[in-house]
C-alpha positions as CSV (number, residue, x, y, z in Angstrom):
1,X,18.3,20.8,21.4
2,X,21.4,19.4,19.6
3,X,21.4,15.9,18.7
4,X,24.9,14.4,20.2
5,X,27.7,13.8,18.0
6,X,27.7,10.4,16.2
7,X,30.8,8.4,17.6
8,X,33.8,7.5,15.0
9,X,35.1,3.9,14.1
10,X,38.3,4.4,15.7
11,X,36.5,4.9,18.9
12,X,37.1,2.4,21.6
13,X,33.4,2.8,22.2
14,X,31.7,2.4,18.7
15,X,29.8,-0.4,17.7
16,X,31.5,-2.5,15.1
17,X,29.4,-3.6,12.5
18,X,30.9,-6.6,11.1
19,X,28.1,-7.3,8.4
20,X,28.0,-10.7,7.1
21,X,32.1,-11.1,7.2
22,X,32.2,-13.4,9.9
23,X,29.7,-15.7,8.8
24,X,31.9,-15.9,5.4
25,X,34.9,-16.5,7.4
26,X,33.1,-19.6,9.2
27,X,31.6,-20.7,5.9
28,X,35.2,-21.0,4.4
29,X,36.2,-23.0,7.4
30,X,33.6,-25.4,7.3
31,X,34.2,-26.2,3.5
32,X,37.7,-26.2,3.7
33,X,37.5,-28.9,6.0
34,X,34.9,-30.6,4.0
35,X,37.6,-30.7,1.9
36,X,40.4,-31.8,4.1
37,X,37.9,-34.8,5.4
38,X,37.3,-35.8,1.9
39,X,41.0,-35.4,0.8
40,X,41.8,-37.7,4.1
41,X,39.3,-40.2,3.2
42,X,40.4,-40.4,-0.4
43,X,43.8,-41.2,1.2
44,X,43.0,-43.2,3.7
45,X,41.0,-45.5,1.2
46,X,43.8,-45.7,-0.8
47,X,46.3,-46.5,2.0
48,X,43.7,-49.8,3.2
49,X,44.1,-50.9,-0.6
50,X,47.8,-51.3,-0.6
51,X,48.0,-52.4,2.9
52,X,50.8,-53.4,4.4
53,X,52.7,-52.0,7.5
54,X,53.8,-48.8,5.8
55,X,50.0,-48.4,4.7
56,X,49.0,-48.5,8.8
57,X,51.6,-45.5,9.2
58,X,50.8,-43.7,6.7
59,X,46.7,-44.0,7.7
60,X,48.0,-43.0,11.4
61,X,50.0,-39.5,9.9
62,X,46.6,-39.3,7.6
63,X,44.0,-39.7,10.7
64,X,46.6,-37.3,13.2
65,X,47.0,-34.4,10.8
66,X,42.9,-35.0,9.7
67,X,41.9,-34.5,13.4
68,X,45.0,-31.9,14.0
69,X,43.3,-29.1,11.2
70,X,39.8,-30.2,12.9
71,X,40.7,-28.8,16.2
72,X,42.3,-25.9,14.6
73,X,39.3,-25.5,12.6
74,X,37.1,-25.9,15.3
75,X,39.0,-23.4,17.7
76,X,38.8,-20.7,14.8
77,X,35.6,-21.1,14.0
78,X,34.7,-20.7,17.5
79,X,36.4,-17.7,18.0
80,X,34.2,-15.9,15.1
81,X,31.8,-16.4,16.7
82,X,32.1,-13.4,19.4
83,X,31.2,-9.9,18.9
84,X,34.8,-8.8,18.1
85,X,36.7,-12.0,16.3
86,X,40.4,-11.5,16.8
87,X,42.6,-12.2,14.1
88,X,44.2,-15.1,13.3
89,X,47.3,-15.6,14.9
90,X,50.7,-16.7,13.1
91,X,51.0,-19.7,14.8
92,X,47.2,-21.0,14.2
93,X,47.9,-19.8,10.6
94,X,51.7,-21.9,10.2
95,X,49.5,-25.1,12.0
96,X,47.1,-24.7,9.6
97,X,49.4,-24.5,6.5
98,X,51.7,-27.4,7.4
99,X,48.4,-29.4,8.5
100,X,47.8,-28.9,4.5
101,X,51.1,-29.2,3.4
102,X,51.8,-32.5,5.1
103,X,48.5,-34.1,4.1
104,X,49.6,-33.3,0.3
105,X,52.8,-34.4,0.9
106,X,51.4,-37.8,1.9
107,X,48.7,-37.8,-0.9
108,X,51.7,-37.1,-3.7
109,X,53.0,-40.8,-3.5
110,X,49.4,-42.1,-4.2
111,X,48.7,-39.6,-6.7
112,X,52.1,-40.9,-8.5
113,X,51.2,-44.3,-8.9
């Protein structure tokens, strides 16, 4: 008897083995919004010290793009979680970068105080 032919990687068929890659990927996630809830609360806190009707706008920008990279954290970490993660499209990745850029551009003016 011949034992049948193991199947290739490029095979539609073959089992990916994604190792621990995934888990990483959701890991980084997690503390990179750790760090963008801290980074909002630091600026939020700041904001409520200097009050005034600028500081409420500027909390309001802070709290949207805070709960704007949640959701997109929250849909991508999601997504890892299946069998066969597709990658991260351009779109989720440009809303993900200007969520970052625009909460450091709001942080700058307290940082230059």
């Amino acid at each position: 008897m011949s034992d049948p032919a193991p199947q290739r990687a490029s095979e539609p068929d073959a089992e990916r083995d994604a190792g621990l890659q995934p888990e990483r990927t959701r890991l980084a996630w997690r503390r990179t919004t750790l760090t963008c809830t801290v980074a909002a609360s630091l600026a939020a806190r700041q904001t409520m010290r200097n009050g005034g009707t600028g500081g409420l706008v500027a909390l309001a920008g802070i709290l949207l793009i805070w709960l704007g990279f949640l959701a997109l954290a929250h849909f991508r970490i999601t997504t890892l979680s299946v069998a066969r993660p597709r990658g991260l499209r351009w779109r989720e990745a440009l809303a993900t970068v200007g969520c970052a850029v625009t909460l450091a551009a709001c942080a700058m003016p307290l940082i230059m105080r």
